[in-house]
N, C-alpha and C positions, 0 to 999 in steps of 0.2 A: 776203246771205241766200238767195242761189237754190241749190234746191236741186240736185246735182247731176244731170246728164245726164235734166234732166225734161222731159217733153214736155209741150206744151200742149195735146194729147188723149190726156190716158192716163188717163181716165175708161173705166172698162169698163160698156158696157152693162149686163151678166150681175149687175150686182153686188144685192143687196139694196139697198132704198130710205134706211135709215139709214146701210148703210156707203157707199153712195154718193156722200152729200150729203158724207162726211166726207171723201173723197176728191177730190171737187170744191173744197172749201172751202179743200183743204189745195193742189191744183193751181195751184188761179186766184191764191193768195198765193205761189206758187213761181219762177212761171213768167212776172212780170210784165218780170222784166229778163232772160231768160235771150237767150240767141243760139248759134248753134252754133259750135262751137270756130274754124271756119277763118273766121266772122265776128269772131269777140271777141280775134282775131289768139291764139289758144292756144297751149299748152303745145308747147316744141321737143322732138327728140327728148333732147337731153343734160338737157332740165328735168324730164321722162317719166323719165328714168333715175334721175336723182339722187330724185326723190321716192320710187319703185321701192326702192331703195335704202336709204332712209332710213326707208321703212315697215317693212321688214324686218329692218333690223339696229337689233336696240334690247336691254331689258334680259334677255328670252331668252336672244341670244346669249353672255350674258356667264353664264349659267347653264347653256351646254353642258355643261361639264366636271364637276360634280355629277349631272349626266344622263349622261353615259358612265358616269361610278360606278355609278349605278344600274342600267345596262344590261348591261355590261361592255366589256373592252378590245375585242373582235374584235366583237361584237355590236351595241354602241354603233351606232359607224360606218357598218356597213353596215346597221342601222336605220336610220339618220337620213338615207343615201343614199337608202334605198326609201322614206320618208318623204315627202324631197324631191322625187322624182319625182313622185309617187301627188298632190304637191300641186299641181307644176306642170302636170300633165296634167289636173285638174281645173280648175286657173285658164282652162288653156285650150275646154274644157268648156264654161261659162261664158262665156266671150268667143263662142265658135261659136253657140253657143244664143239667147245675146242678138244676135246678129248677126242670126241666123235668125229671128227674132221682129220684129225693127226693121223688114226687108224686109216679111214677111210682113203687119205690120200698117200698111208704109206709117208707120214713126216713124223721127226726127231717131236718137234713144238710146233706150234702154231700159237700164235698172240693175237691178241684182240683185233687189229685191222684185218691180218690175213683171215682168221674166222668169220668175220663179215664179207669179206672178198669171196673167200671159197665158196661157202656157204650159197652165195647171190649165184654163183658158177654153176653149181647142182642143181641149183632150183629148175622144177618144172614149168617156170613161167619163163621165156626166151625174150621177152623186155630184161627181166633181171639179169638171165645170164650176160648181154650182151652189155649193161652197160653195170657187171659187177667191179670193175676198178673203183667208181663213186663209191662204193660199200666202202671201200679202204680210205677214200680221202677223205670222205667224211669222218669216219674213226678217228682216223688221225688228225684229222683237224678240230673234234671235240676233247681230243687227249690233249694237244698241246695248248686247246683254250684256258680248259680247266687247270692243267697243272701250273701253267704259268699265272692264273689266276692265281691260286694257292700260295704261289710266292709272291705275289704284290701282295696280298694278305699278311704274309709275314712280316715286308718291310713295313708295311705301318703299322704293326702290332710291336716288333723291335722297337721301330722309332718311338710309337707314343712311349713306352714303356721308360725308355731310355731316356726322354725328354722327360715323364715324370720322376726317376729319379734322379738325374743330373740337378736340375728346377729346385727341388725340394730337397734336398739332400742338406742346405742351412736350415730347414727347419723342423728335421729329423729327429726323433729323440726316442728312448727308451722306451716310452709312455702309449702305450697301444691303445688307441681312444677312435670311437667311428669316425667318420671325414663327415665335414661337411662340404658342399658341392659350391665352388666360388667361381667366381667369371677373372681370372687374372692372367694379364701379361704375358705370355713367353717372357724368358731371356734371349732366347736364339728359335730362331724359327725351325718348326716342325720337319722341314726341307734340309737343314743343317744336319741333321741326326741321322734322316735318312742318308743320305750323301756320304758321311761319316763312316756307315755301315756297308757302303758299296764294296770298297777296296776289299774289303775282308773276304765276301761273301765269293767274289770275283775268284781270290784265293783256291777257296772252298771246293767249287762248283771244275775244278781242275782235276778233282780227284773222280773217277767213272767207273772205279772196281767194286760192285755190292759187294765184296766180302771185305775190302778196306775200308768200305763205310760202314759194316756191321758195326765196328769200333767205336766212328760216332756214333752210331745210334745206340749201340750199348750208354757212350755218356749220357745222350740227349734222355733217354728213354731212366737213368737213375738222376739227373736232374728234374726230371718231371716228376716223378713217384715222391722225391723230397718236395718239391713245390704244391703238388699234390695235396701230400699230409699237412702243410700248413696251412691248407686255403680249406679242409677240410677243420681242420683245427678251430679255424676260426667261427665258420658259418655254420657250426653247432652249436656255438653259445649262443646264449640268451636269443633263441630264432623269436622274434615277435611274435604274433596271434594272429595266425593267417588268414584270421574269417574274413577281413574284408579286403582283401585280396580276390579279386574275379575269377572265379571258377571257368568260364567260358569269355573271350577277347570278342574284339569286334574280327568281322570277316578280313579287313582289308589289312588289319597288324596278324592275323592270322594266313596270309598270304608271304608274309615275312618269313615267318615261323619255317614255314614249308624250305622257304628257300634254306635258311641256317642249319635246319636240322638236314638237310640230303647233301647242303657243303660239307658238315661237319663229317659224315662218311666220305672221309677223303683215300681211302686207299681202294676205289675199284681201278685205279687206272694202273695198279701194282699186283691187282692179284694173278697175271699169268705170269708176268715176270720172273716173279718170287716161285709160283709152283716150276717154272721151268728150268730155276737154279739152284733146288732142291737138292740134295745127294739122291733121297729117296720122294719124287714126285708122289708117290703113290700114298705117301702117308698126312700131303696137305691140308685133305679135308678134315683131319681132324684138327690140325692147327688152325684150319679159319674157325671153325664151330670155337672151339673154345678159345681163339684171339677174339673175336668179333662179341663172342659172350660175356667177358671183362667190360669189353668196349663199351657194348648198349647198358650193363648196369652202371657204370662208372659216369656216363651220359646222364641216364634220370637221374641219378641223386645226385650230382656235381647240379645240375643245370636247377631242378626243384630246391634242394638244399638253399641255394644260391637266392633266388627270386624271392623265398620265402623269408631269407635273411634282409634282404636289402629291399621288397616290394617295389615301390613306384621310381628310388632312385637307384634300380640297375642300372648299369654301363652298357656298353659295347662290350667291354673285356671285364671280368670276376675282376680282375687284379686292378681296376683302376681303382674298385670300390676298398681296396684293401687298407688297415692303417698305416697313415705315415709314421710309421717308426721302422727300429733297423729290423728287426726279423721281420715285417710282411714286404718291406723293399727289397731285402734278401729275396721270395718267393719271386718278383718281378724279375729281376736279374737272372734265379735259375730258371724260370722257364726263358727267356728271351734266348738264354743259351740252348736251351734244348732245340727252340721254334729254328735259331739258328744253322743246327745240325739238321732239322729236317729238312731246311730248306735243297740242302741237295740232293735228299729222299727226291723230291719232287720234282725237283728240276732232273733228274735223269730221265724221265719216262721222255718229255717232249727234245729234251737235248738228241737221246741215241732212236727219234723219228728224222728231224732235222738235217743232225749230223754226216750219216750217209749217201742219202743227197747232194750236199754241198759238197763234199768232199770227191765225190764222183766227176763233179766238174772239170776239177784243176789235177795237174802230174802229181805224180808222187812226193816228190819234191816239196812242195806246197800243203801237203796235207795236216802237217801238223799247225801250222800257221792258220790254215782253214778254222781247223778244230778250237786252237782257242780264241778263233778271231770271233765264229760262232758265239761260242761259251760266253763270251764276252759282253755280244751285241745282248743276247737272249737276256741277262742276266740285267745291264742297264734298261731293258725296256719293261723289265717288270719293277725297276726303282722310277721309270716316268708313267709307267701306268701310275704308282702310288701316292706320286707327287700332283698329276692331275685332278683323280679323284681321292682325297683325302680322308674317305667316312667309311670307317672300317665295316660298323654294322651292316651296312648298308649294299656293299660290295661284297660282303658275304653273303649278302639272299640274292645279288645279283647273280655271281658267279655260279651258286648251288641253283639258282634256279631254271637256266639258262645252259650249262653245259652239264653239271653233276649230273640232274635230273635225267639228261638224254641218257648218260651211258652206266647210271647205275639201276634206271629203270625203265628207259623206253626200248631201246636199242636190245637188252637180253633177252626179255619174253620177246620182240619180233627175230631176232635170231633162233632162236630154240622154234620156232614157228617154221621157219623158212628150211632149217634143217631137217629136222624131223619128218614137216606136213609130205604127206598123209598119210606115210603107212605107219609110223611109231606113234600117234599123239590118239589120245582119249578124247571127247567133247568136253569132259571138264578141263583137261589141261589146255586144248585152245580157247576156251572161255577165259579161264584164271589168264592166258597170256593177254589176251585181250583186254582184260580189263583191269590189269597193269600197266599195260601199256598208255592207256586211255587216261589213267589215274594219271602216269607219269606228265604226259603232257599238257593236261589241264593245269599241274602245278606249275609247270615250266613257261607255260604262256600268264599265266594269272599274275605266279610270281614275279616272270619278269614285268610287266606292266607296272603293277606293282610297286618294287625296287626302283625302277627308271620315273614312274610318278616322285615318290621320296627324293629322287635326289635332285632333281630340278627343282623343289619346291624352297620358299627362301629359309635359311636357317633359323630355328625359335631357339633363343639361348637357354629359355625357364626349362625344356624337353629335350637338348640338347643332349645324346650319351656319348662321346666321345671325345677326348679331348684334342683330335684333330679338328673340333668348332670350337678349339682354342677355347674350350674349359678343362680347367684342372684344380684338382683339388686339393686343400688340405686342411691339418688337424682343427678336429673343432677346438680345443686349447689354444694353439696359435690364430685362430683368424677373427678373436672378437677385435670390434674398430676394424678389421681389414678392409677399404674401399674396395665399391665394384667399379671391374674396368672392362668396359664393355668392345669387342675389338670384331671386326667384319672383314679383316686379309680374304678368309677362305669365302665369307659369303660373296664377296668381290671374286671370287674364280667360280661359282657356280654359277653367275651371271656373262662369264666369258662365252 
């Protein structure tokens, strides 16, 4: 239960008398077993990477290639290159900032909320000092947005996936032949699958030692690299003729774009954690440069690859487009396994903000009861988020656009701003923060508008990508004579 990279003085004087004691309260139950990484024999570098790794590639990725659609062929790309960058230079941001802050204040770690607290405390403007506690709740209330987004995202990328192999699984065969796109029935509702998948995950999300999860994410991370290679396997053959394929999207599917590509950078709410569980902290930035460097080439060619194979009838998810037979069903199942294990990647950042807290309340006695009663609530509210909103795509430029964007790109350059100003910062580095910052919020208001237009709007089954608007696909072999069955459950909940 301790909470990550937390110090045993990271009570701020400055703070108000009420949010103080809440802060203390939440400290002193944090920080009882905590030690510092090279004591508690931490994390190596290959266990650093692979976590790296596995925070980042999850079911985003697999919705690049709907995100080049909406971008386009030439734009896509070198979006989601400047994207990549703009992220990685803010993670690192971030790491300098909190580095500078730990010295400064004489701390073991400091983590993302306390580095925007501190930070706001030092400042020479005495509005910010005084009301630096906000720096932290905010923080923390865009981490727990985002990361429990991340896992509604998974439960309906599990479920669709689950539900198309279940579905399909009579009419599965050896015979690897593209899908054609049909409007057909469920057997069991979308809701069932999820539901299905709760107990498990409930399981899962019990487990709270990064170095016990290394384990899963060792699995998840060689179930992906195999599913990987087969979806890679595939979208090389016979890629079409991309020439009439749109080089440049309209503006307003390129608002999409924005949002999926800054979801898909899903590990900034991990990178202090992970450097502060390090054995050796000092050597992180080299594991983000070249974790993050796999990352963004694995992104463009998965995501172009992808669009350029399938054009106008990409999915939400690579895998929906895949063939019904047993090796590409196989690829769905191992990644579902992997999205699986990450889900407790993610769900630890907003669990051990949470956690401390609540626990602070009740005797000791209660505390364990606390903690999984927590784990519990947190864990079903991201299966009724998913069951509400049902549209994977769609939810993923909301959530990227909307929380991702603040804290992988607005929130860094104004930190490194507020730190530094004025005696350490150049006029181009306050410009460059500037006008990162600006960039990020533009995405994050456009996009969300946006995302939130889309999903009010009524379902068209012919544009329809996802087979939570209850299309699902299968083989062009099996479906000549197959009637269309045309079904409105969900379009009946976007009208609730």
């Amino acid at each position: 239960m301790s909470r990550l990279g937390r110090d045993s003085n990271s009570d701020s004087s400055s703070l108000d008398d009420g949010s103080k004691s809440l802060l203390e309260r939440s400290t002193n139950v944090t920080t009882e077993n905590v030690r510092p990484a090279e004591e508690a024999n931490g994390l190596s570098r290959m266990q650093t990477l692979i976590h790296l790794l596995k925070c980042n590639i999850g079911t985003g990725l697999l919705g690049l290639p709907l995100a080049m659609k909406n971008a386009g062929l030439l734009v896509g790309p070198l979006s989601l290159l400047g994207i990549g960058v703009l992220t990685v230079h803010c993670m690192v941001i971030l790491l300098n900032c909190a580095h500078h802050l730990s010295q400064r204040l004489q701390k073991t770690f400091v983590n993302y909320e306390e580095a925007m607290m501190y930070s706001l405390e030092t400042s020479p403007n005495a509005w910010l000092r005084t009301h630096s506690v906000w720096g932290r709740y905010t923080v923390s209330f865009l981490l727990i947005t985002t990361q429990l987004g991340f896992c509604s995202v998974y439960f309906m990328f599990m479920a669709d996936n689950l539900q198309q192999m279940v579905e399909e699984a009579h009419m599965t065969s050896n015979n690897c032949q593209p899908r054609k796109l049909l409007a057909l029935a469920p057997v069991l509702d979308i809701h069932f699958y999820m539901l299905s998948i709760l107990p498990f995950l409930i399981l899962l999300v019990f487990i709270h030692n990064l170095k016990l999860l290394s384990i899963f994410s060792s699995l998840a991370n060689i179930t992906t690299l195999g599913s990987m290679a087969l979806i890679f396997k595939y979208i090389i053959q016979e890629i079409p003729d991309p020439s009439n394929l749109p080089l440049v999207a309209s503006w307003q599917t390129f608002l999409l774009f924005f949002g999926t590509a800054v979801f898909t950078f899903e590990g900034v709410g991990m990178v202090l954690p992970l450097k502060n569980q390090m054995r050796n902290p000092q050597q992180f930035p080299f594991v983000l440069y070249l974790g993050m460097s796999l990352v963004i080439i694995l992104y463009i060619c998965l995501g172009t690859l992808g669009y350029m194979k399938f054009g106008s009838s990409t999915q939400a998810s690579i895998t929906l487009n895949l063939p019904n037979c047993w090796l590409y069903q196989s690829v769905k199942l191992l990644y579902s396994v992997s999205i699986f294990f990450t889900y407790a990647l993610q769900f630890h950042v907003p669990a051990e903000i949470i956690l401390p807290f609540a626990i602070s309340q009740v005797s000791e006695s209660w505390t364990l009861f606390i903690d999984l009663s927590v784990r519990i609530a947190l864990v079903c509210l991201t299966c009724v988020s998913a069951i509400l909103i049902p549209h994977l795509n769609l939810v993923i430029s909301f959530v990227g656009s909307v929380s991702s964007s603040a804290l992988a790109l607005i929130i860094p350059p104004l930190l490194e701003l507020i730190t530094f100003y004025p005696k350490d910062m150049s006029c181009i580095t306050i410009a460059k923060d500037i006008m990162i910052s600006i960039l990020g919020l533009l995405g994050c208001v456009c996009g969300t508008y946006q995302a939130l237009y889309e999903l009010i709007q009524p379902i068209d089954h012919s544009t329809a990508n996802s087979t939570n608007m209850c299309l699902t696909q299968v083989s062009a072999q099996t479906s000549q004579g197959m009637p269309f069955l045309v079904l409105d459950f969900f379009g009946g909940l976007l009208h609730l």
